[in-house]
Every structure is written in structure tokens, then in C-alpha cells.
C-alpha positions in Angstrom: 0.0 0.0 0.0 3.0 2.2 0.9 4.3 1.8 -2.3 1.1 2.6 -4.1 0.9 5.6 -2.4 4.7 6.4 -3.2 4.1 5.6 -6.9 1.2 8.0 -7.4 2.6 11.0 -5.9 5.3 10.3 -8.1 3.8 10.2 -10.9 1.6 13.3 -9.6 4.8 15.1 -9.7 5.9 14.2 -12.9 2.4 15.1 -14.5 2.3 18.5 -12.1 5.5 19.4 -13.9 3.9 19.7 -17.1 3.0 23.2 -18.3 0.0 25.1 -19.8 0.4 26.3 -23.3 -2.0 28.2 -25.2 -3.0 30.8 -22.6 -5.8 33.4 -23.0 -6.2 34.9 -19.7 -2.8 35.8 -17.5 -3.0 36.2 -13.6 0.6 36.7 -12.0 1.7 32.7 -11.5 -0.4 30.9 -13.6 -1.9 30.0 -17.1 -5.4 29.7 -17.7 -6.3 27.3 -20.6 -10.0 28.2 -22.3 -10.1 25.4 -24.3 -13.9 23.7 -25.6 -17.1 25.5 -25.8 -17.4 28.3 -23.8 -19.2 28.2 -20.9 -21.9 30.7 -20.5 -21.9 33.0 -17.3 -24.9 35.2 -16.0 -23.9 38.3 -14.4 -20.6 37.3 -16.0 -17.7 40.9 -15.3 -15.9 42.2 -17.7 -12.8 42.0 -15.6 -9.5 39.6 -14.8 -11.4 38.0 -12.6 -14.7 37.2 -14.2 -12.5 35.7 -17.4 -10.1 33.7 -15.1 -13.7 32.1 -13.8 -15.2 31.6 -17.5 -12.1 30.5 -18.6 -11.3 27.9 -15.7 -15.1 26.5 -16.5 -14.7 26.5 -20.5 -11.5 24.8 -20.0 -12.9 22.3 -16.9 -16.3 21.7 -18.9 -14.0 20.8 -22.2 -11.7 18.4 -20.3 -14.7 16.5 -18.8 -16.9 16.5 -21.9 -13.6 14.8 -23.0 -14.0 11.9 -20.3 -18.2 11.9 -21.6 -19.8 14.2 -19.1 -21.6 16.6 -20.1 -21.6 19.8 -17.7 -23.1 22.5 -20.5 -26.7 22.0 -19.1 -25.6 23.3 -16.2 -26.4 26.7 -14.8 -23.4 29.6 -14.2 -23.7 32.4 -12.3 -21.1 35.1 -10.6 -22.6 37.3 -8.0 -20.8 40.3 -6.0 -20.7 41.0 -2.8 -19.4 43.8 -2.7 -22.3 45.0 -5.5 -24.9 44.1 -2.1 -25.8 41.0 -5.1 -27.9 38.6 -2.9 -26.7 34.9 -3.2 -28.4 32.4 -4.4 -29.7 29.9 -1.8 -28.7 25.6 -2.0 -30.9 23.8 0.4 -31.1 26.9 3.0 -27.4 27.7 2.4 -25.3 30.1 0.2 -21.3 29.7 -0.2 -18.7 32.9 -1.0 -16.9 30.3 -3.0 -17.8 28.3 -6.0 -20.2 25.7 -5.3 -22.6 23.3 -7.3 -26.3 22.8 -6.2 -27.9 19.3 -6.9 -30.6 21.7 -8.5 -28.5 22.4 -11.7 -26.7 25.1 -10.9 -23.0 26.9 -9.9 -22.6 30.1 -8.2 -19.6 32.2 -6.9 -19.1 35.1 -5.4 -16.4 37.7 -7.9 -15.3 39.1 -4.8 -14.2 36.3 -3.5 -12.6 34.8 -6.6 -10.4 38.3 -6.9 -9.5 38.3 -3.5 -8.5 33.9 -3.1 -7.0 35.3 -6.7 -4.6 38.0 -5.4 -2.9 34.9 -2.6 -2.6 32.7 -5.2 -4.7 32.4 -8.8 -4.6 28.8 -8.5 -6.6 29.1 -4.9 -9.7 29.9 -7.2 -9.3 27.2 -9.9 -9.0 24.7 -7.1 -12.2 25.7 -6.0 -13.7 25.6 -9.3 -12.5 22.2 -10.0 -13.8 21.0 -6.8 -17.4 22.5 -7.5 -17.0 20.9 -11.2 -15.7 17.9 -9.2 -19.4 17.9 -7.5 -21.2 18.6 -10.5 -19.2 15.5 -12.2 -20.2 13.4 -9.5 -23.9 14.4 -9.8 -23.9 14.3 -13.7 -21.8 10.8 -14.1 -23.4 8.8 -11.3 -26.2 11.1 -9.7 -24.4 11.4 -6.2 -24.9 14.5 -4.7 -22.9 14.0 -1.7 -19.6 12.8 -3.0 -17.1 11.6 -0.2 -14.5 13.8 0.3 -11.8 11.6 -2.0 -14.1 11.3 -4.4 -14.0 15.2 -5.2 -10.0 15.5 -4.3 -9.6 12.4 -6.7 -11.7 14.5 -9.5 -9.8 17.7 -9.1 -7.1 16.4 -8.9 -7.5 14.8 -12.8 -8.5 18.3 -13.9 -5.9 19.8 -12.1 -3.0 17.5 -13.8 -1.7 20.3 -16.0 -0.5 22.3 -12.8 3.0 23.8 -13.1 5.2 22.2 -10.9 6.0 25.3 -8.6 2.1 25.6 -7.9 2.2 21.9 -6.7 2.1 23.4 -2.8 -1.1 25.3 -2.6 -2.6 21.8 -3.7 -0.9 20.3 -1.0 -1.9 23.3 1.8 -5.1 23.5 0.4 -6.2 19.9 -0.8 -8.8 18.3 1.0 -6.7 14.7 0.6 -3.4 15.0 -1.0 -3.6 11.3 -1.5 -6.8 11.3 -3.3 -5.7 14.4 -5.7 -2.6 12.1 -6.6 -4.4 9.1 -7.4 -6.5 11.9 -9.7 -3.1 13.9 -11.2 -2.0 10.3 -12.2 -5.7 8.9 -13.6 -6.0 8.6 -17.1 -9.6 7.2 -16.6 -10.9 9.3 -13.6 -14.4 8.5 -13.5 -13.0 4.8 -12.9 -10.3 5.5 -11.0 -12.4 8.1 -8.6 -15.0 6.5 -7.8 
């Protein structure tokens, strides 16, 4: 088991180390692929931060269409805080942070994305691809609950392409650096995750 473990955080390392090419959208550290169909956005701003979010989704809907699911039915939405926007509401609860709702939607909060953005600009696409994680779960398999693993294991298949240097936020803010290995390393992740 030990070994296991070894071997896919190696190989996590050596697929981390790969680079993004073909950038549309520049925050200071790191690339932002928009690759695919683009995803559409309501209340979608015309700023840094509102195309690293569109372009994190067009490029996380594109690489799971890839894999066969389908995440273009799903609703997009950026609200602002800071505009006194009022959030939408997931079974009596509302998150700052991007987050999927069983009912068919995604909603963030721009504030939040340009202020996890200005720490790091990989803090925000780990939170996308952990809300796309969800939504993969739900679309795939109809589990809206994934464990915990399930969701690292997901985002961490999306999140293969990281440059190597931005490996450590994954491992300070990764749920189960184990689980985002066995992902990184996955070259079937619905299989592999679930």
C-alpha cells in the first residue's frame, strides 16, 4: 500500500510538472487554458477576474466533456458581494466560493474569486475544479454527496496540467493530497475516482 501511495505521488509530480500552453487569460503565477465550448456565465464581469472564472469553467467543462460528461446543461452564475448582489440559496445555504447545487446550478461570489485570486490564482481554480468535481459526480453517477476523495480524486484529474511550482497550494489547500494524486496520475478518472 505504501508503495502505491509512493508511486502515485510520483507520478503526480511528474504530470504537475507539465506546463500550460495556449493561454488566453494571465493572472501573475499561472496559465489559464479556455479550451472547448465556452461556458456561458450570468452576471458574468468584464474584468481579470470574471474571465479567469469563465475561462477555468470552458476549460474544466471541455476536459470532462472529453472523459463523456456533459456539464453544458448546467447553470453559471457570478454574484458580488461587494455589489450588495444577494446569493443564491442551495438547500437553505449560500457559499462565497464556487459551489454546485444538486438543483442544476454553480454560483460564486467575484469578490471572493479576486481576493483567493490576489494569494494565489490557483486558490480559485481549485475551487472551481472542486465545484466541477461535485457537478461530475452528480452528472456521471447522480451522487450528490460525494465523499470527500471522491471530489479531491476528481480535481485532482483536472488539475493535472499544474506547473510544478504551484504543486504546494494543492498540498496546503487539498482536501486529501492522496486522493488528488491518485487523480493527477488517472488517465480514466471517473473509474479511478469512484
Amino acid at each position: 500500500m505504501r508503495y502505491r501511495v509512493a508511486r502515485a505521488l510520483s507520478a503526480a509530480l511528474l504530470v504537475a510538472a507539465a506546463t500550460l500552453t495556449g493561454c488566453t487569460v494571465t493572472v501573475p503565477g499561472t496559465a489559464v487554458l479556455a479550451t472547448g465550448q465556452p461556458i456561458v456565465v450570468e452576471n458574468l464581469s468584464a474584468d481579470t477576474y470574471g474571465k479567469l472564472s469563465a475561462d477555468t469553467l470552458t476549460d474544466a467543462a471541455g476536459y470532462w466533456h472529453s472523459h463523456g460528461v456533459d456539464l453544458y446543461g448546467i447553470r453559471y452564475r457570478q454574484w458580488d458581494s461587494r455589489r450588495g448582489d444577494t446569493p443564491p440559496l442551495c438547500q437553505h445555504s449560500s457559499y462565497r466560493y464556487p459551489a454546485f447545487c444538486a438543483d442544476g446550478w454553480m454560483a460564486w461570489d467575484h469578490a471572493w474569486v479576486s481576493t483567493a485570486a490576489g494569494k494565489n490564482s490557483l486558490i480559485p481554480r481549485m475551487y472551481f475544479a472542486s465545484a466541477v468535481a461535485r457537478a461530475v459526480a452528480f452528472t456521471a453517477w447522480g451522487d450528490d454527496r460525494p465523499a470527500v476523495r471522491t471530489v479531491a480524486c476528481l480535481s485532482g484529474a483536472y488539475l493535472s496540467g499544474v506547473n510544478k511550482s504551484d504543486f504546494p497550494v494543492i498540498r496546503t489547500y487539498g482536501q486529501d493530497i492522496v486522493a488528488y494524486a491518485r487523480g493527477m496520475a488517472s488517465t480514466d478518472p471517473l473509474n479511478d475516482c469512484r
